[in-house]
C-alpha positions as CSV (number, residue, x, y, z in Angstrom):
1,X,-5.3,-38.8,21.9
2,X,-1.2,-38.4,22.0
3,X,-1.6,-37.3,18.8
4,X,-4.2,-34.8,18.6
5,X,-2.4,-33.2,22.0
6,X,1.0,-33.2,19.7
7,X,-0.8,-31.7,16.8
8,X,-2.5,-29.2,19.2
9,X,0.7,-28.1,20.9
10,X,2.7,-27.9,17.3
11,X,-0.4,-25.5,16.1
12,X,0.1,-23.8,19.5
13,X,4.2,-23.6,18.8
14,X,3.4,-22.1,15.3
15,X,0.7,-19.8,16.3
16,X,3.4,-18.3,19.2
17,X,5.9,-17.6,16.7
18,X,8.0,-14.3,18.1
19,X,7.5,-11.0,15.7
20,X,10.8,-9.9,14.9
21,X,11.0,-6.2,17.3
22,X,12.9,-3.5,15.0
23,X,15.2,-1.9,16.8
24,X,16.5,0.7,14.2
25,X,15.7,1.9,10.9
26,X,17.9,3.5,8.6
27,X,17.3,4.6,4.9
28,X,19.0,6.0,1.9
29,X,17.7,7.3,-1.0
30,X,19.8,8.4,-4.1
31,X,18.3,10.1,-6.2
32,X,17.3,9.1,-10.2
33,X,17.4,10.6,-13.4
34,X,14.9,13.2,-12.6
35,X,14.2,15.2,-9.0
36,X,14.3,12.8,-6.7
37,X,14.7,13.0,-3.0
38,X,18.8,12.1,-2.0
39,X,18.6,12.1,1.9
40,X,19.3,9.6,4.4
41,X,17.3,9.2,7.7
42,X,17.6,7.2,10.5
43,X,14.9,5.9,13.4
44,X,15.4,4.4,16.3
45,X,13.1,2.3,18.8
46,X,14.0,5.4,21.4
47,X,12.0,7.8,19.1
48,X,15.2,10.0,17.7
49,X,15.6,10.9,14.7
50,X,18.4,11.7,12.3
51,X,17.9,13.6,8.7
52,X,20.9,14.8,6.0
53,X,18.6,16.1,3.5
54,X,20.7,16.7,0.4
55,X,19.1,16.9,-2.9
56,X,14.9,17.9,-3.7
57,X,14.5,17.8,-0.5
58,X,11.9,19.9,1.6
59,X,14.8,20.2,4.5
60,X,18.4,20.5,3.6
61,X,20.8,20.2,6.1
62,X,21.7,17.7,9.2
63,X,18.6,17.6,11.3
64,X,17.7,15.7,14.3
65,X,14.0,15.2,15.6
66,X,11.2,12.9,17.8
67,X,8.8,10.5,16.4
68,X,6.1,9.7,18.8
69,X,5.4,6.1,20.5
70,X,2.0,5.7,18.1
71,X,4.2,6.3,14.8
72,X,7.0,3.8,16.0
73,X,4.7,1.0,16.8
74,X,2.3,1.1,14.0
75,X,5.8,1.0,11.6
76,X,7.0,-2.0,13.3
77,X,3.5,-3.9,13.1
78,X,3.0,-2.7,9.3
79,X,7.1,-3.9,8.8
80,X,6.2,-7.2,10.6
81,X,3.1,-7.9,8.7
82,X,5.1,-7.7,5.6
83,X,7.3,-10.2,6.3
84,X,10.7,-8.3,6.0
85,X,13.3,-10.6,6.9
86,X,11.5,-12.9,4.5
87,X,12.1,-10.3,1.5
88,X,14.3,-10.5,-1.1
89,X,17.6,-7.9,-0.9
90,X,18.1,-6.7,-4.0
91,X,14.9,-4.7,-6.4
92,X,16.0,-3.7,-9.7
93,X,14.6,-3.4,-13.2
94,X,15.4,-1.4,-16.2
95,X,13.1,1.9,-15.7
96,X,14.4,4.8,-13.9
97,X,12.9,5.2,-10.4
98,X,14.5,6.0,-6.9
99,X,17.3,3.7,-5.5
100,X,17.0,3.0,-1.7
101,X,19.1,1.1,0.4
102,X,16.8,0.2,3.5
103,X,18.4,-1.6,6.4
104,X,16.6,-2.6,9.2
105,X,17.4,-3.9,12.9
106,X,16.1,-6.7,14.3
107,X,16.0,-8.9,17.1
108,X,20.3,-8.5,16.9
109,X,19.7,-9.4,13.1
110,X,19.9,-7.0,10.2
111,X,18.3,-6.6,7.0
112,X,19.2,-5.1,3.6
113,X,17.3,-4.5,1.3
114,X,18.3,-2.3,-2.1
115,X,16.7,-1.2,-5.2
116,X,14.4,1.1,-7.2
117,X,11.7,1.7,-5.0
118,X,9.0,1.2,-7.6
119,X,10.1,-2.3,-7.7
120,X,10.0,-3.4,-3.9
121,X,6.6,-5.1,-3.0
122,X,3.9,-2.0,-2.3
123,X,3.0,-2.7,2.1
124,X,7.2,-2.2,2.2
125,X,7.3,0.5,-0.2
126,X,4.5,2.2,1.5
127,X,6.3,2.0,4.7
128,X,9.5,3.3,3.3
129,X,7.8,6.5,1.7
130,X,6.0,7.0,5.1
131,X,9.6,7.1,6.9
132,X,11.2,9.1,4.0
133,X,8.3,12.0,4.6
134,X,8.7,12.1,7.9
135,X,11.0,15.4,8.1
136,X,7.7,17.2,6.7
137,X,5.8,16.3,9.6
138,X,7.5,16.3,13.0
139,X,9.7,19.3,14.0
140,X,13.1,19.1,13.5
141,X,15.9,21.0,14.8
142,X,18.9,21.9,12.9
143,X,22.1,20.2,13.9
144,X,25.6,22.3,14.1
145,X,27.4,18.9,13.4
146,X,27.5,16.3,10.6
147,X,25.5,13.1,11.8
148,X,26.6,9.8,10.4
149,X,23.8,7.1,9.1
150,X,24.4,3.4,8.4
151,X,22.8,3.7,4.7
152,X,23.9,5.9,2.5
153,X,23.2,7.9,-0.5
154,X,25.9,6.6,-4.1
155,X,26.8,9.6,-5.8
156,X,26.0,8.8,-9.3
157,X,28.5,9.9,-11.9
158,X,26.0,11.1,-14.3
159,X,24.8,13.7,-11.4
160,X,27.8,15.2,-11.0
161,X,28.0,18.8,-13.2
162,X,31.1,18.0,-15.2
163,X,33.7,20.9,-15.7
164,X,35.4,20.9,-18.6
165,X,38.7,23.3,-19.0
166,X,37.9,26.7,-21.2
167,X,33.9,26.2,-20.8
């Protein structure tokens, strides 16, 4: 009888486990060899919203916005029922595809994750593309200052229009 009760009450213990509560979501993408978004956002449990849209972007510019309660809380589920502290931090291959930097507060922990998006497993890719389109779907309004964000985008040498002297 101890020992069903024991085995019952560890079942209990496991079945309890706390779900990690994001706090704060922040996301940098930077671009690839081809036309692909370089912005960073940011999210935040209080609904706010921060946007530099730089490069093949819809929105470019430093933006600031609201996500609504239903949007933050179906995120955190879908990011909980992927498991993301349990991911690995670093997704790369050969192919060209767009580099992310994802980072992700939690429970007073944080998480990195960077790599080719392609790469990462598809629920937590699918969750990062939903956050990067977010600036096409919720109003934003244009910010006179120059907002700061944890991730950001890596220039990438072989971006950058190279001027040579007499051309």
């Amino acid at each position: 009888m101890k020992n069903t009760l024991l085995v019952a009450f560890f079942v209990l213990f496991i079945s309890c486990k706390k779900q990690p509560n994001v706090d704060k979501i922040s996301i940098a993408s930077n671009g690839c060899n081809g036309e692909c978004l370089v912005m960073s956002l940011e999210v935040e449990k209080s609904l706010s919203l921060k946007y530099h849209g730089i490069d093949f972007t819809p929105v470019k510019g430093f933006f600031t916005g609201k996500i609504d309660q239903d949007f933050w809380h179906k995120t955190e589920n879908r990011l909980q029922a992927s498991n993301f502290m349990e991911l690995d931090t670093s997704y790369f291959s050969s192919y060209d595809d767009v580099e992310v930097e994802v980072i992700i507060h939690s429970n007073e922990k944080i998480k990195r994750i960077n790599g080719l998006l392609g790469d990462m497993p598809q629920e937590f890719r699918n969750i990062v593309l939903d956050l990067m389109r977010l600036p096409e779907k919720i109003e934003l309004k244009e910010s006179k200052d120059s907002l700061t964000f944890e991730a950001k985008p890596k220039l990438q040498l072989s971006k950058i229009p190279q001027f040579l002297p007499g051309k």
